[in-house]
Residue, then its C-alpha position, 0 to 999 in steps of 0.5 A: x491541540x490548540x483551541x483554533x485546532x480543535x476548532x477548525x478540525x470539528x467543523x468550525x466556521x474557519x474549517x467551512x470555508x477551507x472547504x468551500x474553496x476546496x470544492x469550487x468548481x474547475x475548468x473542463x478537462x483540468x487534472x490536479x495531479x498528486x505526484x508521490x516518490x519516496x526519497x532519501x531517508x529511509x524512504x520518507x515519503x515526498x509529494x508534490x502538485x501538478x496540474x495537467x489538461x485532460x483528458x487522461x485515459x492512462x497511466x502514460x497520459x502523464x508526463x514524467x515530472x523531476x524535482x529538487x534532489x539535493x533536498x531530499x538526499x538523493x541528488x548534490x547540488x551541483x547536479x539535483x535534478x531528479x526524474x518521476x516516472x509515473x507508474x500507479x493511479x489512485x483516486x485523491x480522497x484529500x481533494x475529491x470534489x462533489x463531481x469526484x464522488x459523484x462519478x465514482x458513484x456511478x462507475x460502480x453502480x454501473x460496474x454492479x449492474x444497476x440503474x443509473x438514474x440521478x442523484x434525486x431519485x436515488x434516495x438516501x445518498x451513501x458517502x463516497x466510501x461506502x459506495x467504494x465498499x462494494x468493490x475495492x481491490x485494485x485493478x491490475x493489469x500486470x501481464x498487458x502489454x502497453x498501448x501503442x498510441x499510433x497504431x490505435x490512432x492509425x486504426x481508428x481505434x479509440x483509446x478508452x474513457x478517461x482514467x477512473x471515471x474521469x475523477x480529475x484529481x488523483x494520486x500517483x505513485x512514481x519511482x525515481x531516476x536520474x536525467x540519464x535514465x538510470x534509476x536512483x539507488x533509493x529506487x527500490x521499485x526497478x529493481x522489484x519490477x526487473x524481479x517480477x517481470x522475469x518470465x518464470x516467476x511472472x508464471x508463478x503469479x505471486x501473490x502478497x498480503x501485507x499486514x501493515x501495523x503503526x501507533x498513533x503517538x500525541x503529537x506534542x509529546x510522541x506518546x502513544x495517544x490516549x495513554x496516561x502523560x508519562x505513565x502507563x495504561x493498565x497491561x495488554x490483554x483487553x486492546x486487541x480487537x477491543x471494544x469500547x473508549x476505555x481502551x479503543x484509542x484513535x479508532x476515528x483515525x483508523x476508520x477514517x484511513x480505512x475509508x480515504x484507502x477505500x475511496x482511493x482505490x487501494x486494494x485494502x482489505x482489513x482492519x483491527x485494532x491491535x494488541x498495544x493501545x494506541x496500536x491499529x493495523x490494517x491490511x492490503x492485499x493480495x495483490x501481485x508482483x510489484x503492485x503490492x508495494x505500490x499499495x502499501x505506500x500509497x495507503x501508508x500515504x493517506x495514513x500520514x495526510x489523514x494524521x496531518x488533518x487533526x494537527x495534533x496526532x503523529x503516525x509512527x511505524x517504528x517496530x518498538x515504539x514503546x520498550x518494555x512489555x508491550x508489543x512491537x510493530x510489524x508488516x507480516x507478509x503473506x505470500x504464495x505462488x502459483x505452484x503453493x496455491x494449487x496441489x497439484x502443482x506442488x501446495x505444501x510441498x512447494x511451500x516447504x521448499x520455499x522455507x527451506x530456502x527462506x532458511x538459508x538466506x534468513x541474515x540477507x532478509x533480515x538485513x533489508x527487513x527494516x531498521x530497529x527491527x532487533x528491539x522487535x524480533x526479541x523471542x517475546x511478543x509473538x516474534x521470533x528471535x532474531x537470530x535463529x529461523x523457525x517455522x510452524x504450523x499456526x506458530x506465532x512466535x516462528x519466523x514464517x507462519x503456515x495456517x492451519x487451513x492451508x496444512x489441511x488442505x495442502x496447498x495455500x500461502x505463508x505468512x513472513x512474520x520477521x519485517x518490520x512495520x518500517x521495511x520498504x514493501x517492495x524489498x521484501x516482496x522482491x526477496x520472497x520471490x527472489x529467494x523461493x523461486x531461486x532467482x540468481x543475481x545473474x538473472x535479477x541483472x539480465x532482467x535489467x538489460x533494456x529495461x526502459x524506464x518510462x515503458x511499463x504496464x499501466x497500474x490504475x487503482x480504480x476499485x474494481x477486483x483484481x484477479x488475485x482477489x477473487x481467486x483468493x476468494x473462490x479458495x475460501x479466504x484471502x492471503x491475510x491471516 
């Protein structure tokens, strides 16, 4: 890290006034606006800024937006324009302004049941974050029907508060299609949400935790950090869950991500450093349908802005960043339906007929699980080989994993350990509940006739409990293992 780096990242005086600028006050019902898509190369993922008059109440509030296509591999030239559809809200932790946090803070002390009273006599002040802590999953609003503004209008109704709180500056999550309306072929979000929206596996309520793992890697050198410069650390055994400078690696990095997501309204639920140093993980979930990979991407967001802060450290989610003994990098996926959850609709026994199916369709996942992945699924390394489909009860080395709390009680969840920590989040919750609930091509390309690409259920992550949470909760655990 250059000196003047080092300098404005710890505070200096150069960093002070960036940030003074940052949080000068705004006009009234003024929105700054992040736009986040992915584009055309391997899912990079692309933003850009717009400001907006407020106020937004919904996620239909904001306008449709488009962009250069030709510049991010999904349009030519002579024809690049491309549209973002809106489809999530999350608070912006990169812009928040003293007025952001401070409604935050209200929403949910009001949420909680406490008494508002003013900043001054509330005492000791607790940082946006924490605040965040005491209510974090996102709220999903996956089976209510969109809002029809005229006949609210007509009846008099009122159309709700602004969005979050009204926190003017935010993050949304779009998807992408062409002038025409017909979504691009990197818009993998249609095809999950036609999935979900069918009827029989919208009852089946899937539920998704995702275990998302990286490396942090010097920027200069694309060596995982705190590693010896071209050499090794001693062998893996003391980093996994560890404790202490001798082998904690980019923990401010990893605490620092956890909290932006917190503060977002990313419905993130864990933390832990992983078995590779330099290596972290974290998870988001449960969350359903659809909704989980709107999460993922938009923590896998705050994850690269928030490496971008130090100008010196790179995040990479290559499933082997390092050959050799040493783990790989993964985004095990804990799944479940309704008809696993409860026994009496099936549990263990439906999710024995989910692997059974999982098994006869092992090369298609595989091959949308993410790229690089056969440096990872070796046989080593709490992976499964690549070529052949396991399962076990508490079995790390299988393809997909059952807990020994759910083949005691009989009903619960699963854990798919093959996707890589570069799979695209929505494929693979789209094939699981494609594949387990016997989806045919048939149906996956019905539940596309008169899908409308601007008519969807509002997605506002604003820090209140989904009902996947607190269920999961009331059976004693969530779906993350």
């Amino acid at each position: 890290m250059s000196a003047s780096h080092a300098a404005d990242f710890s505070g200096g005086s150069h960093h002070d006034a960036l940030l003074g600028l940052r949080d000068l006050p705004f006009l009234k019902d003024r929105y700054t606006v992040e736009y986040l898509w992915l584009g055309g190369n391997d899912g990079d993922l692309r933003s850009k800024t717009k400001t907006l008059e407020g106020p937004i109440r919904r996620l239909a509030d904001l306008p449709s937006w488009n962009y250069d296509g030709s510049s991010t591999n999904q349009a030519p030239g002579i024809d690049s324009e491309v549209i973002l559809i809106p489809r999530a809200i999350f608070r912006d932790p990169f812009r928040a302004t003293p007025a952001d946090k401070e409604r935050h803070l209200r929403d949910e002390e009001t949420a909680s049941g406490a008494d508002v009273t003013s900043a001054s006599k509330r005492g000791p002040q607790q940082g946006p974050a924490q605040a965040a802590l005491a209510s974090v999953s996102a709220a999903l609003r996956a089976s209510a029907p969109p809002l029809d503004d005229s006949k609210a209008l007509e009846d008099g109704d009122d159309l709700g508060a602004p969005v979050l709180g009204g926190c003017r500056n935010l993050l949304v999550m779009c998807d992408t299609y062409t002038p025409q309306g017909d979504p691009l072929p990197s818009n993998t979000r249609a095809a999950a949400a036609r999935i979900f929206s069918l009827p029989h596996v919208a009852a089946e309520e899937p539920w998704f935790g995702i275990e998302q793992e990286y490396t942090l890697l010097d920027a200069k050198t694309r060596w995982p950090l705190g590693w010896p410069s071209g050499g090794f650390p001693a062998p893996q055994g003391p980093y996994y869950c560890g404790v202490g400078s001798d082998y904690m690696y980019g923990r401010a990095i990893a605490e620092a991500h956890y909290r932006a997501c917190h503060y977002a309204g990313v419905d993130v639920s864990g933390l832990n450093a992983e078995v590779m140093p330099a290596q972290w993980e974290f998870q988001v979930g449960p969350c359903v349908g659809v909704s989980a990979g709107d999460q993922l991407w938009v923590a896998r967001y705050i994850l690269q802005r928030v490496c971008e802060l130090t100008g010196s450290t790179v995040v990479t989610l290559d499933p082997k960043p390092v050959p050799g003994d040493w783990n790989g990098a993964g985004a095990h996926t804990n799944y479940s339906t309704r008809s696993m959850r409860e026994r009496h609709l099936g549990g263990m026994r439906e999710i024995e007929r989910a692997v059974g199916r999982l098994k006869n369709r092992h090369d298609e996942h595989i091959a949308a699980y993410g790229s690089g992945n056969e440096r990872r699924l070796t046989g080593k390394h709490e992976t499964a080989a690549m070529s052949e489909f396991t399962w076990g009860i508490a079995d790390r080395g299988a393809s997909v994993r059952v807990g020994n709390e759910t083949y005691e009680r009989g009903c619960g969840y699963m854990e798919d350990r093959r996707p890589s920590a570069n799979c695209d989040p929505y494929v693979v919750t789209m094939l699981l509940a494609k594949t387990t609930l016997d989806v045919s091509d048939e149906e996956a390309l019905a539940g596309s006739k008169g899908h409308d690409r601007r008519v969807e259920t509002d997605a506002v992550s604003d820090g209140g409990e989904s009902s996947a949470s607190s269920s999961a909760r009331a059976l004693g655990g969530g779906l993350v293992g």
